[in-house]
N, C-alpha and C positions, 0 to 999 in steps of 0.2 A: 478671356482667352485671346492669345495673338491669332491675328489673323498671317492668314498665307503669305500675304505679302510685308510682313513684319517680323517673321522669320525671316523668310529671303534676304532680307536689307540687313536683319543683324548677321546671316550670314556673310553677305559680303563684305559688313563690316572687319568680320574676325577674319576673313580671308585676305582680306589688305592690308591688316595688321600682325601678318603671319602666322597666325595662332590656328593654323589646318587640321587639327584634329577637334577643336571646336566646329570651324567653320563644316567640317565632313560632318559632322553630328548634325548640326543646322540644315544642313543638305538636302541628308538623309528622308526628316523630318516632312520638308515642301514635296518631296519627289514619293513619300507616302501618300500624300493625297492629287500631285499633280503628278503621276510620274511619266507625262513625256513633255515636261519641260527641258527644253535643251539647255536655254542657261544654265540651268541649277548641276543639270547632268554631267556638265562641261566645267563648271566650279565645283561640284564634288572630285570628278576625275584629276583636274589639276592639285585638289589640296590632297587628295590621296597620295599621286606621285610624291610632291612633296613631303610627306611624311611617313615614305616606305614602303607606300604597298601600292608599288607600280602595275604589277599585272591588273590590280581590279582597276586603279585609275586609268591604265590607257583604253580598259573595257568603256568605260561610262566615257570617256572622250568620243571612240569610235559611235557609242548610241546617239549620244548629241548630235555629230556629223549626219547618220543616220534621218534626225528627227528634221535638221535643217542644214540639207545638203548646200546649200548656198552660201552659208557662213565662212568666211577665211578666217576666222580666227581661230577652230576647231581644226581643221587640216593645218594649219601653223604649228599648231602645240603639239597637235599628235605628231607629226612629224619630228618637229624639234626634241620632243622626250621619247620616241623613240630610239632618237639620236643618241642621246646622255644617257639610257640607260644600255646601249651596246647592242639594240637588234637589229637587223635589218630595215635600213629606212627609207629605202630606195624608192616603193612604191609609193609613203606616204608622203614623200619630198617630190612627187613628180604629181600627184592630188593638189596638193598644196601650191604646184606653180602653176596648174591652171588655173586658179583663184587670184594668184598674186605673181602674175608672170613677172615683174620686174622687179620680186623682192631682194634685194642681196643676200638679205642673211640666209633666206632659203637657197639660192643657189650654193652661196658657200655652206650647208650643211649635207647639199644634196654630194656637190664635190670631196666635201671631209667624207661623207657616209663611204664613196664609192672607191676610195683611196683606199680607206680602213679594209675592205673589202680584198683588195689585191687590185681593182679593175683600176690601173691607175690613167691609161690613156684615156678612156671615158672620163675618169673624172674630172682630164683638163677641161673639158667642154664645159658644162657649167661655171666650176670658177676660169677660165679665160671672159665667159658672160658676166662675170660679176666685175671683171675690170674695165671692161668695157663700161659698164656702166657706173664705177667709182676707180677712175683712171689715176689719183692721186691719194689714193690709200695705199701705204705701206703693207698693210698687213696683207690686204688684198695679194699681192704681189710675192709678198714670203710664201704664202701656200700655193700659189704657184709655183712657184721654185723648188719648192718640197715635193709635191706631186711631179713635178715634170723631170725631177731627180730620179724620182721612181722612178718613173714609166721611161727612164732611160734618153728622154731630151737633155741632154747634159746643156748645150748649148743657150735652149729656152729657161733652163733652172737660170744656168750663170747670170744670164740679161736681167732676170727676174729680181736675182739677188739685188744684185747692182742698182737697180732701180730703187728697190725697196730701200736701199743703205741712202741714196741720193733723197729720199724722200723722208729720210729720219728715222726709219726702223729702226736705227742701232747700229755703233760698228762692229757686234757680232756678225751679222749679217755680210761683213766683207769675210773673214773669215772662212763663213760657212761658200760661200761664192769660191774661194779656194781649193776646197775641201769636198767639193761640188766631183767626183772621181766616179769611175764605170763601174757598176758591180758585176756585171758580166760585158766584158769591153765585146765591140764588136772586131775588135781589131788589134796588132801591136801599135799599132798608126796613131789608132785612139789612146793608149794609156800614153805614148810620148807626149802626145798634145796636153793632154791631162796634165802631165805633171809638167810640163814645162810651164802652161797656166797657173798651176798650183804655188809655181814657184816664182813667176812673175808678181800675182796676187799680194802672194807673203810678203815680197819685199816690197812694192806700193805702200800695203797697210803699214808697216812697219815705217817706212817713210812719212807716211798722215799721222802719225800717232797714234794710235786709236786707243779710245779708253772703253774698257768692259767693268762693268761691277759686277755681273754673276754670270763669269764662262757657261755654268750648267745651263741656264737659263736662255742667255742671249747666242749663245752657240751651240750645244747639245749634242755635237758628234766631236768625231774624232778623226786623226788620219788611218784608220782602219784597212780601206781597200789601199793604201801602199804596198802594204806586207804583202798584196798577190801580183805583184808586177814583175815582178823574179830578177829586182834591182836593189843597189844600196840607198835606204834610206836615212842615213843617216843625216848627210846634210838635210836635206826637210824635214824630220823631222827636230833638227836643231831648230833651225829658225823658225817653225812653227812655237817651240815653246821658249825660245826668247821673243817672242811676240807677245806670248803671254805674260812674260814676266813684268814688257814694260808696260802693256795693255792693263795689267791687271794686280799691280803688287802684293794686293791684298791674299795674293794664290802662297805667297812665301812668307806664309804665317812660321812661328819657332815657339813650340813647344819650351816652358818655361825651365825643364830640367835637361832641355839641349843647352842651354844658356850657361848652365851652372856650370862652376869652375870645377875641374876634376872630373868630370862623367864624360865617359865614361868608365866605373873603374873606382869610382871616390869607394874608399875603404869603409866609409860610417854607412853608404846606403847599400854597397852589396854585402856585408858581411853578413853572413847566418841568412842568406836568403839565393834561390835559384836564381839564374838568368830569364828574364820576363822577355817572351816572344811572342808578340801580334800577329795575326795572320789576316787577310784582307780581301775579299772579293765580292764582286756582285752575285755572283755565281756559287754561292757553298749551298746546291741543292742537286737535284739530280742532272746535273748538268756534266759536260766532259771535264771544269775545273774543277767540280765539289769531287768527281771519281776520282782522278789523277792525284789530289792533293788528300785525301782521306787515311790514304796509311802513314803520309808524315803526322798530318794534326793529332792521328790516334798515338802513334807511335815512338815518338819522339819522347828521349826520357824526361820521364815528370822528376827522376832525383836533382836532376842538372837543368830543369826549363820548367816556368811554367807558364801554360800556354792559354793566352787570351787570343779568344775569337770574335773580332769584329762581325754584325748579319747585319747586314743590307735590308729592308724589305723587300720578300720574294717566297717562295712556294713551301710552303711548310709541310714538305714530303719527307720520307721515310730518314734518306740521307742528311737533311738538318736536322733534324732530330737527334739522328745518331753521332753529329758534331755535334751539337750540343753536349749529348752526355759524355762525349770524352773530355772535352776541352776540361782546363781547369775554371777557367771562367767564358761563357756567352754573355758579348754586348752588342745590344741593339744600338744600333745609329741609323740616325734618318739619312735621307741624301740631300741631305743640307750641308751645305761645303763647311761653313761657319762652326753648325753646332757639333757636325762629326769632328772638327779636326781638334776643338775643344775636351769632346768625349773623347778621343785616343790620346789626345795632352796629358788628360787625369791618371790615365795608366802607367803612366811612366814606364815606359817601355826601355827595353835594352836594344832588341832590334824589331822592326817592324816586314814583314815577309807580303811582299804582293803578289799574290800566285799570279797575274795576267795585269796588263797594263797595255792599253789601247783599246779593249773589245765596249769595255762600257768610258763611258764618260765619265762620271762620278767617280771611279776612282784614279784614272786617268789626272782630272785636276788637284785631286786630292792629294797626289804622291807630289804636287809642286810643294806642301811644306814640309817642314822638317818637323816630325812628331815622335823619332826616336835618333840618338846618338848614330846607328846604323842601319839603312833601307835599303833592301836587294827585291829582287822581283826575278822572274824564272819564269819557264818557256811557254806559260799558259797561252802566250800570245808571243810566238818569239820573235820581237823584232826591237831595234834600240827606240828607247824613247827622247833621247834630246832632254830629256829633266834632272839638269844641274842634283839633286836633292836624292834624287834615284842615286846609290855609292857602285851597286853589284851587282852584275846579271849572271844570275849562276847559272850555268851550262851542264850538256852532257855533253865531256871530252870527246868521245866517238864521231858527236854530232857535226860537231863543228870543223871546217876547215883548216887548214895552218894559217891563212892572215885572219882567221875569226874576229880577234882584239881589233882589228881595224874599223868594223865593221857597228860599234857599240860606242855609244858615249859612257855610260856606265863602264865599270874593271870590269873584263869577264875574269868569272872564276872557270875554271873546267873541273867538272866534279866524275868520280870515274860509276860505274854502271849505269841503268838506265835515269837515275836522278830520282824515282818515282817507285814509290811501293804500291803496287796495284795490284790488285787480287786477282786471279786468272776468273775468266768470267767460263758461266757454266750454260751448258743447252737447256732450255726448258723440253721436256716431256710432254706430248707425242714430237718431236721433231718436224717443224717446217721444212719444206724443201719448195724449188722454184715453183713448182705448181701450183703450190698456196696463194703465190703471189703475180695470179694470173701467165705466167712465163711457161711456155714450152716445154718438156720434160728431154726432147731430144735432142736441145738446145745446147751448144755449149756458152755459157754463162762468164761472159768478162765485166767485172762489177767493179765501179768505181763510184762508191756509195760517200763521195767527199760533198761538203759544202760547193755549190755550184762555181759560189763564185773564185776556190780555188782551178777553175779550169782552166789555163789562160790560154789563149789563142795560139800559142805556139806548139800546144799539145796536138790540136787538131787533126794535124796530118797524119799524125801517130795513131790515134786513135781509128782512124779513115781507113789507116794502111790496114791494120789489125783486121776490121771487118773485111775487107777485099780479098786479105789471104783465107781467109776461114770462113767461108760461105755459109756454116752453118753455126756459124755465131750470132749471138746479141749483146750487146755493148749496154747497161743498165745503169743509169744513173740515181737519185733517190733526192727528191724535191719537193721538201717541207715547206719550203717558203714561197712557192709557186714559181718563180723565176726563172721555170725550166725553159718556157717560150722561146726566150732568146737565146738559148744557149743550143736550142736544138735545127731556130734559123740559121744559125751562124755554122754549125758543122753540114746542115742541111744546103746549104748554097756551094758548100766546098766537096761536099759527097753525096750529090742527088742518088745514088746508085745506090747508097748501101743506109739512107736515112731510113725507110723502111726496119733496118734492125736495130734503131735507136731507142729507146725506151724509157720513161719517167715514171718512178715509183713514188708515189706521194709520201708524205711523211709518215716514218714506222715508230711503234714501238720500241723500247730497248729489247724485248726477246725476240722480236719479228725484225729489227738490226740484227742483232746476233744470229739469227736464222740463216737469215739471208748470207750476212758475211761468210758462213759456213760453209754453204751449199753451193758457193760459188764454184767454177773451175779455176779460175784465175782471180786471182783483186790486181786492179790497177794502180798505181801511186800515179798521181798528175808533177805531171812538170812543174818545178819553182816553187811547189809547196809539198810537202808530202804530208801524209798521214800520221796521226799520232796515237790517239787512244783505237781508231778504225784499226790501225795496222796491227798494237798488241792484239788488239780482239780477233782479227784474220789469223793471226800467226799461233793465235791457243788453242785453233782448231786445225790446223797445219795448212791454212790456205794460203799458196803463195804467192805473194804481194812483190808483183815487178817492178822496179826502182829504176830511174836514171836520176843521181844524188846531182843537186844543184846547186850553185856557186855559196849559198847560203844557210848557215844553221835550217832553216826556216823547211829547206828543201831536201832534208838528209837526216831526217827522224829515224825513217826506214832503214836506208845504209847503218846507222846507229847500233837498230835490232840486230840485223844480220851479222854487223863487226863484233858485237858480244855474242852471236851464236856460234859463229867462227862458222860461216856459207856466205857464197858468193853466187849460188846457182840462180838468183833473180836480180843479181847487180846490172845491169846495163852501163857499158863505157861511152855509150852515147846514143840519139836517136833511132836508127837501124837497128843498133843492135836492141833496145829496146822491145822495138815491133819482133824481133827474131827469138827472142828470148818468151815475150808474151804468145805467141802462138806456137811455138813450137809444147810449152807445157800445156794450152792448150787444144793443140790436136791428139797430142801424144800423153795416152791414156798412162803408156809403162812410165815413162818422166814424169808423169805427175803425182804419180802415186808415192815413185823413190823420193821427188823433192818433200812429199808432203812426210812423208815417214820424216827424212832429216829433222824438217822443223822441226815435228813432234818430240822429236829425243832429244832436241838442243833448246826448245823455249820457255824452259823453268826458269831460266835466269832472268826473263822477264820479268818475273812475275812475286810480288811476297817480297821487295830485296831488300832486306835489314841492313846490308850493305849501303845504301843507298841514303839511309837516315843517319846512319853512322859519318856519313862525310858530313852533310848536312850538319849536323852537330858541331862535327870538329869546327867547320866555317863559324858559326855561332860563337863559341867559346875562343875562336883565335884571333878574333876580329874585335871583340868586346871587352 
């Protein structure tokens, strides 16, 4: 019969030769007749973790710790696999650095942890200590620059980057130094400097050469906050993606039947078969793209198309599903630049449809090649992309300006109704109202439930003036992403008076959104970006959505609605009148009731419009 200690050693064996569900059986075995061996307790724990069954592993770690509190290798590991498996690790990373105050990697786990977290200015503190003490690691340096992005040190990110690039990180890393932009600026002051930096950057890198072999990889964002500066993007955007092209050629991959002579259009491969259309997002789940784009993908005719749906990996909810079952065919593709562009190669496509272009990366670099004869993309993210390979940015006529076309690298097309067949959304039963949601009942309710960081600084005052007329108003924001802090110092320093009625509603559910949007007195549209699927959903319950349309598609969604409802009672011809228009509906119970009635009898046209695919179609077949 083995003795105790001949188990133990064949378990160690098998536990250094990976083989963890042996070595947990061996474990097991010692800790039946020894069972407050911490070793052994501490090597079952870890071979558990590694083979799946983390809750009991990190249990039998914590006993170990328990049996020989002295040990740093137990507070190491518990820490660290707390880390990787996603739960809070805070405590066991700050155990762990009284044991090993000058471990790196625990600091940098403790700073990943507390980032992950939201707590991003805490988490400079630890990794700042880890650079200090490995002052010539790259990597060190990149997650500072990542962290201090967050937490809004734009200045500390940029040096960071820079450093990191100087030290060999990579020339993504200048890029990203770039791209380094305010997500909630505290100023107009800041987004000029930003982008004047942004553009300085570009053209440097561009002057170094830089070589990237995997954009996703060695850069991983995008120019994303552009689109809320309430400026033309187009040059940066250009020359952000002829940086790519020379940085990166392998991004202007061509599709084998883009090549071919006569496509598109050769008689032997369309004959007797529909027009084959791709559709493309990170986003086809319960998200504002998968809503917005779900009545084309459904509806769209299968006699004249058929329509292949590119999925991403992502939330396998109700609405992929439901694209799944309409499409004519679901394909999965990893976010592998290489092997997706290979799998939409094989489809041979006629045209390829990007509902959004800038919000993720992955498709962002993706649309650099050419994997069908013709590529358009549309308003999921409305702003020009600069990628040569992108042909069409299809538009909603109303939306847009008269120099629109100036304004896009892509042809705009103008397409005439709302562009989008969306289903009027319905109230769930018992109906929320503000009081559900902590808010005052005798409150009057001005609700600007946008992404924060559409807010830009120029709005402020607007928003200031609003509360100061209406005393017994509250001004409602709604901040999923936690991010509200800054946005509320930054109105808070320009209206101590009236910060008191400022208010942050954590992230809501889609019925507990639509509640709310309902229940409002007022919805707000912000300056230089307006509302999109927020504002249909305001406007199916007749809440009126105050507008001042600006210089860019981007910022004149809203105008859109209205110009197809044929009302102008919430247009604003500019600032003043804005504030004048927002509180007078308001205060004034009788105006708001007649504007909401209007809506109600004018926003069908919203909503359901066959109209809307029917263009879409023609675009399809006139192009192809």
């Amino acid at each position: 019969m083995a003795s105790i200690q001949d188990v133990f050693t064949h378990a160690q064996q098998r536990h250094a030769a990976g083989h963890f569900a042996e070595a947990a059986a061996l474990a097991r075995e010692v800790l039946r007749l020894a069972p407050d061996h911490a070793v052994t307790r501490h090597m079952l724990g870890t071979a558990l973790c590694a083979s799946g069954h983390g809750e009991e592993g990190l249990a039998h770690i914590g006993t170990a710790m328990l049996l020989d509190p002295g040990q740093p290798v137990y507070a190491v590991n518990l820490a660290i696999l707390h880390h990787s498996f996603g739960l809070k690790a805070d405590a066991a990373f700050h155990r762990a650095l009284r044991l090993r105050p000058g471990d790196a990697r625990l600091l940098d786990g403790l700073g990943s942890s507390m980032s992950e977290q939201g707590d991003n200015p805490q988490a400079l503190i630890p990794l700042r200590h880890r650079l200090a003490l490995e002052p010539n690691v790259a990597e060190a340096y990149r997650k500072v620059a990542i962290v201090a992005q967050r937490a809004g040190q734009l200045e500390e990110a940029r040096r960071a980057y820079r450093r990191a690039w100087r030290l060999g990180g990579g020339d993504g890393l200048l890029v990203r130094e770039a791209l380094t932009l305010p997500a909630i600026p505290r100023s107009a002051t800041e987004i000029e400097e930003s982008r004047a930096h942004c553009a300085a950057v570009l053209r440097q890198a561009r002057e170094h050469g830089l070589r990237i072999d995997d954009p996703l990889r060695e850069v991983g964002v995008t120019s994303f906050f552009l689109s809320y500066h309430g400026l033309d993007n187009r040059a940066l955007n250009g020359e952000l993606a002829a940086l790519y092209q020379e940085a990166c050629p392998s991004l202007l991959y061509t599709a084998a039947h883009c090549r071919e002579s006569g496509w598109p259009g050769a008689a032997g491969d369309r004959a007797g078969r529909r027009l084959r259309v791709g559709f493309i997002s990170d986003y086809f789940h319960n998200h504002t793209i998968g809503m917005l784009n779900e009545g084309l993908i459904e509806r769209l005719s299968r006699e004249r198309f058929e329509v292949v749906l590119f999925l991403t990996p992502g939330p396998d909810d109700d609405l992929r599903r439901h694209l799944r079952t309409v499409a004519d065919r679901a394909v999965d593709i990893p976010r592998d630049l290489d092997a997706a562009r290979r799998i939409i190669a094989e489809a041979r496509l006629d045209v390829l449809y990007y509902t959004d272009i800038g919000m993720s990366p992955f498709t962002y670099f993706l649309a650099f090649a050419r994997l069908a004869p013709r590529q358009c993309l549309s308003w999921g993210h409305p702003d020009t992309t600069g990628i040569p390979n992108l042909d069409v940015f299809l538009s909603c006529d109303v939306m847009e300006p008269e120099d629109g076309e100036a304004h896009y690298s892509e042809r705009l097309i103008r397409l005439p109704g709302p562009t989008v067949c969306y289903r009027r959304p319905r109230l769930a039963e018992p109906r929320k109202t503000r009081i559900d949601f902590g808010l005052a009942a005798e409150s009057r309710l001005y609700l600007c439930p946008q992404s924060l960081f559409k807010i830009h600084p120029a709005y402020d005052d607007a928003l200031i003036a609003i509360l100061r007329r209406d005393r017994d108003g509250i001004l409602v924001f709604v901040d999923p992403r936690g991010q509200g802090a800054a946005l509320t110092r930054r109105l808070g320093a320009k209206g101590p008076d009236v910060a008191g009625r400022i208010h942050l509603l954590p992230g809501l559910g889609t019925a507990d959104f639509i509640a709310l949007t309902a229940d409002a007195d007022v919805m707000l549209d912000p300056f230089h970006y307006s509302g999109g699927k927020t504002s249909l959903e305001a406007l199916a319950f007749g809440t009126p959505v105050v507008t001042w349309p600006g210089a860019f598609m981007r910022g004149r969604h809203t105008l859109g609605f209205y110009t197809l409802m044929g009302l102008d009672d919430c247009v604003a011809s500019d600032p003043a009148d804005y504030v004048d228009r927002a509180v007078r509906l308001g205060t004034d119970s009788r105006l708001r009731t007649q504007v909401r009635q209007r809506i109600l009898e004018r926003s069908a046209v919203l909503f359901d419009d066959e109209a809307s695919i029917r263009a879409v179609e023609r675009f399809f077949q006139e192009t192809s």
